[in-house]
Each structure stands twice: as C-alpha cells, then as structure tokens.
C-alpha positions in Angstrom: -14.1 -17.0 -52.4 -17.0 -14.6 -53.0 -19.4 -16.6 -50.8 -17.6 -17.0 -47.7 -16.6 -13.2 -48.2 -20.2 -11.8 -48.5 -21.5 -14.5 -45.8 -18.7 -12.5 -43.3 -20.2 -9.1 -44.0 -23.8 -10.2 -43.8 -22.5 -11.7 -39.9 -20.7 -8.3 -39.1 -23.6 -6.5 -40.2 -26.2 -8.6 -38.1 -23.8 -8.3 -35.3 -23.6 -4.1 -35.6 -27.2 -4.0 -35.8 -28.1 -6.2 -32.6 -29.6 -4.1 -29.4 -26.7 -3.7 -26.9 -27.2 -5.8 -24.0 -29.3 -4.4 -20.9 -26.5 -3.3 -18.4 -26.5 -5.7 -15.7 -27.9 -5.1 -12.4 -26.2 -3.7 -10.0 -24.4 -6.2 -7.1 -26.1 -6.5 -3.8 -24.4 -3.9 -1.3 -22.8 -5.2 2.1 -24.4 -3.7 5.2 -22.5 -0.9 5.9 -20.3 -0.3 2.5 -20.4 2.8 0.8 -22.8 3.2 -2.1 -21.5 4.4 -5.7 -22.0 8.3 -4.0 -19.6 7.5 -1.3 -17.2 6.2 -3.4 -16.7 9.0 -5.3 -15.1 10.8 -2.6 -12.3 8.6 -2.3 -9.3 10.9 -3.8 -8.2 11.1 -0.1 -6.4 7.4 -0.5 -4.2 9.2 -3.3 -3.4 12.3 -1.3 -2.8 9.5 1.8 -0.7 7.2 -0.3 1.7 10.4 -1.2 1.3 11.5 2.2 3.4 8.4 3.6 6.0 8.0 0.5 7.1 11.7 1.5 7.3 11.1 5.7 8.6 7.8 4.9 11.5 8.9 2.6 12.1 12.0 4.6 11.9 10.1 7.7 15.7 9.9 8.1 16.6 13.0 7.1 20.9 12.5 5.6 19.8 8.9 6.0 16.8 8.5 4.4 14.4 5.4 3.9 14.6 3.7 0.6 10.7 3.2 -0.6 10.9 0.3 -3.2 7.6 1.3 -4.7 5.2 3.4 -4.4 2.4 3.2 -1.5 -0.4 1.5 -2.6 -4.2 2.2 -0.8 -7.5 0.8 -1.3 -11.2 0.3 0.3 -12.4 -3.1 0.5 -16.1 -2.4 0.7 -18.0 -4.0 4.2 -13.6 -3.8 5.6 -12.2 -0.5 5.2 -8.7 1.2 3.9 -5.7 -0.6 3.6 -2.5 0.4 2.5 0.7 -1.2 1.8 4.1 -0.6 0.6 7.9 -2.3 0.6 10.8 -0.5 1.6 14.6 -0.6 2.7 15.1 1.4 6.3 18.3 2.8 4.6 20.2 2.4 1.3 21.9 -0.7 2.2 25.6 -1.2 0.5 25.6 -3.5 -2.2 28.3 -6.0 -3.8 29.7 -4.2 -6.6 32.5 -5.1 -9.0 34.5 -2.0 -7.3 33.8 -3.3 -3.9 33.4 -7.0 -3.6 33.3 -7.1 -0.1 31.8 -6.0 2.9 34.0 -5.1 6.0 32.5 -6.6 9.4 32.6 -3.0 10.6 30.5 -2.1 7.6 27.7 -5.0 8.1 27.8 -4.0 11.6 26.9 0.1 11.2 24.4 -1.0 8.5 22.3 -3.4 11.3 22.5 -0.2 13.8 21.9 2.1 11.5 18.7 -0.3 10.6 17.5 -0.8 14.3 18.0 3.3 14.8 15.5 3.2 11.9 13.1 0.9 12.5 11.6 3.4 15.2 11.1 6.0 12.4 9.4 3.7 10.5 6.7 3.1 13.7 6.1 6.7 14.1 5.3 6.9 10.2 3.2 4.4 10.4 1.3 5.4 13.2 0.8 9.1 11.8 0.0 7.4 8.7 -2.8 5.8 10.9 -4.2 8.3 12.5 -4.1 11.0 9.8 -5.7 7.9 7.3 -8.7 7.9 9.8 -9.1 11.6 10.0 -8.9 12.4 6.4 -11.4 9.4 6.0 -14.0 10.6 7.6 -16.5 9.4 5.4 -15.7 5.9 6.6 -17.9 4.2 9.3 -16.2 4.3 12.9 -16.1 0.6 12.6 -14.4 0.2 9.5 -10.6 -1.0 9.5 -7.4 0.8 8.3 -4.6 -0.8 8.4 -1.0 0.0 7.3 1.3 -3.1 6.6 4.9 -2.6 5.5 7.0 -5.2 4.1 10.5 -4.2 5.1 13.6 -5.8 2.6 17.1 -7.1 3.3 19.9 -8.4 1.6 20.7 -12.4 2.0 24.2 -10.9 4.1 22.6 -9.1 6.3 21.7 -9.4 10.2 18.5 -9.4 10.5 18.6 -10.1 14.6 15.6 -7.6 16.3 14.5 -6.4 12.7 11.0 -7.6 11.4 10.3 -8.4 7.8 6.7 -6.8 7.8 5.7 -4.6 10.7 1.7 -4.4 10.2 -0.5 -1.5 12.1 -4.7 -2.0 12.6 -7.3 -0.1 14.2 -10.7 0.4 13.6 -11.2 4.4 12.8 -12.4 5.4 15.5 -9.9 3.7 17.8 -6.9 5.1 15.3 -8.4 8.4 15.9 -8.0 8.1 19.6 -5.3 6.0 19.3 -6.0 2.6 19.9 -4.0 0.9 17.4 -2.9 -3.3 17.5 1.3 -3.8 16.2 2.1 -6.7 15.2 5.5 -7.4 13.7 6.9 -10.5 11.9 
C-alpha cells in the first residue's frame, strides 16, 4: 500500500515542478478584423443588447411585446455584429384549467392585435440597426450588422401574414444611411 502511495506523490510532485507550457501563439488575424485593442471596446454590444429589450418591450405601450429571452449580440471577426433574440408580439392567451377554451372572437383580436404589431416590431428593428451602426463606430464600413428576430406562436393560432423570423442586414455604412435588406420567413 505504501509503494503505490509514495509512487503517487513522487508523480504529483514531478508534475508541480514541470515549466508551464509556453503560451501558444497567437491565431492568424483575418484581413480586416479587429485586433485584441479593438476588441476591448466592445461594451457597446451590451448597452445595444439592452437598448432593444427596452424599445422592444415598450414597443406596445398597454400592449406590450413579450421578449422570451434576453437579446443576445456578438462580433464575428472578418463579419461584423449580429444580434438575435425570440419574442411573442403580445402576451398571447393561453389554455388554462380556468379557461379551457378560446372564443373565435378571442383567436380573432389576438391575430389583429399581432398584425397591428408586427409593424412595431419593424421600426425596432430598424432603430436597432441604425443606432447598432452608429454606436459601432469602431467597426469597418464594410462590416455587417444584422438583427434577426425569431417571432413565437402557439400551435392554435393564425399565423396568415405573420412571419416566424423577420431578419434585417446592412453593411454599416449602408444602416447608417439607411440601406437596409428585410427579409421575412
């Protein structure tokens, strides 16, 4: 018992006493990415990310937007910013045991209600675009953002003229002036 004991000390021992390894070097940079400087300066995707959770949910006003997680952004070096979230347009009404069943007149006002704001949604969006390439200035003009939202519904609902993922792109200097490619799905 001894031998197997002082053998696993004399290991941990050699093992504590070993050089650390040389840090590896660092990974080639695409043309056109930001360097470990620029990077640094990316807090603006957090304040971005907040940004759009509060003009989505507010959106609405009485009627608000239901955000089903919170706004995620990132940089994909050599691409640009991208941001993404999933949301309800409004608090759809649920099956519960106290009300089992939806009226017709309620499935109807919850599809209206739903087209009325899917236009608030595209107005978001496309401040959240333009104020993403403004407050990411550090970005190359040729570098994307883009701003895709997933948008949820219920298996009872009427879907007709609503997408399930509205996605907005623009390289930043054509968000800044405007320029900006919708494509729904």
């Amino acid at each position: 018992m001894r031998a197997p004991a002082f053998l696993l000390l004399a290991a941990l021992s050699a093992l504590a006493q070993m050089k650390p390894a040389s840090k590896p070097a660092p990974a080639a940079t695409v043309a056109g990415a930001p360097t470990a400087t620029a990077r640094a300066s990316w807090q603006p995707l957090s304040d971005l990310e907040k940004g759009f959770d509060a003009r989505v949910s507010s959106a609405g006003g009485a009627d608000p937007m239901v955000l089903l997680g919170n706004t995620r952004g990132l940089y994909l070096g050599g691409y640009g910013a991208v941001f993404t979230t999933d949301l309800e347009l409004i608090s759809t009404p649920r099956i519960t045991p106290f009300h089992q069943q939806l009226t017709p007149a309620e499935k109807a006002d919850t599809h209206k209600r739903k087209l009325e704001h899917l236009a608030l949604l595209k107005k978001a969006m496309l401040e959240m675009m333009q104020s993403s390439a403004a407050a990411l200035k550090d970005l190359p003009a040729s570098d994307q953002i883009v701003v895709a939202v997933r948008i949820f519904y219920l298996p009872w609902e009427d879907t007709a003229g609503l997408p399930g993922q509205i996605l907005m792109k623009a390289d930043r200097q054509g968000a800044l002036a405007g320029n900006i490619q919708v494509e729904e799905q």
